[in-house]
C-alpha positions as CSV (number, residue, x, y, z in Angstrom):
1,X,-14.5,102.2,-59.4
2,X,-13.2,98.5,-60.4
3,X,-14.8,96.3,-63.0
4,X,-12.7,92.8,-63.0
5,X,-9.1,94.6,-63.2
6,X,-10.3,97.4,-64.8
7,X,-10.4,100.9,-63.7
8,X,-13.6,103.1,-64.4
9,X,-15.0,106.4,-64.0
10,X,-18.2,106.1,-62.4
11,X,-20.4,106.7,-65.5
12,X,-18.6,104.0,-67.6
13,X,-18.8,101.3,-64.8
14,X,-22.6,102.5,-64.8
15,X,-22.9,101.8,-68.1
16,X,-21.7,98.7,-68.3
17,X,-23.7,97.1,-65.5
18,X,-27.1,98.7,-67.0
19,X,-25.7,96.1,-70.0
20,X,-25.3,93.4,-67.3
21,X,-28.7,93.8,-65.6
22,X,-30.7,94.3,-69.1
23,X,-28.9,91.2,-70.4
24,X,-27.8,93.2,-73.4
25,X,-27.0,91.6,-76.9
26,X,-24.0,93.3,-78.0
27,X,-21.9,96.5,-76.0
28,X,-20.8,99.4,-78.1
29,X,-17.8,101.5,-76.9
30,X,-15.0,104.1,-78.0
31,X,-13.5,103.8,-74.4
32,X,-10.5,101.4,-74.1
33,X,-11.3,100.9,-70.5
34,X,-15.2,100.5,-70.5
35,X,-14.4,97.8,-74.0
36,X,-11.9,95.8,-71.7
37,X,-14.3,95.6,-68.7
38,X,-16.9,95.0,-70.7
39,X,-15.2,91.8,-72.0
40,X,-13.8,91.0,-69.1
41,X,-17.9,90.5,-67.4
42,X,-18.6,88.0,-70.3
43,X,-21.0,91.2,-72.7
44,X,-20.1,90.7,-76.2
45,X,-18.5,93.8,-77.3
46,X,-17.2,96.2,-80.2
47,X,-14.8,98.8,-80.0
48,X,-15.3,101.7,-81.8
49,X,-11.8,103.5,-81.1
50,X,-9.0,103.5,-83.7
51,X,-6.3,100.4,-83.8
């Protein structure tokens, strides 16, 4: 499944649209991928992984 240029497994893209559709105030993540798509859809977001 592709968010913007990202790739996502489907419960990672489903994630981040709940975000979209309940206008969410900040997106959590420890996923690269989700984090990047995330972005990339305008939802302000942390990342969680390591540097």
């Amino acid at each position: 499944m592709r968010v913007g240029n990202n790739t996502l497994r489907a419960m990672d893209a489903l994630h981040v649209a709940s975000a979209l559709l309940w206008n969410a105030d900040l997106f959590l993540t420890a996923d690269r991928r989700q984090w990047r798509a995330a972005q990339q859809v305008g939802l302000q977001t942390i990342w969680l992984g390591n540097a």
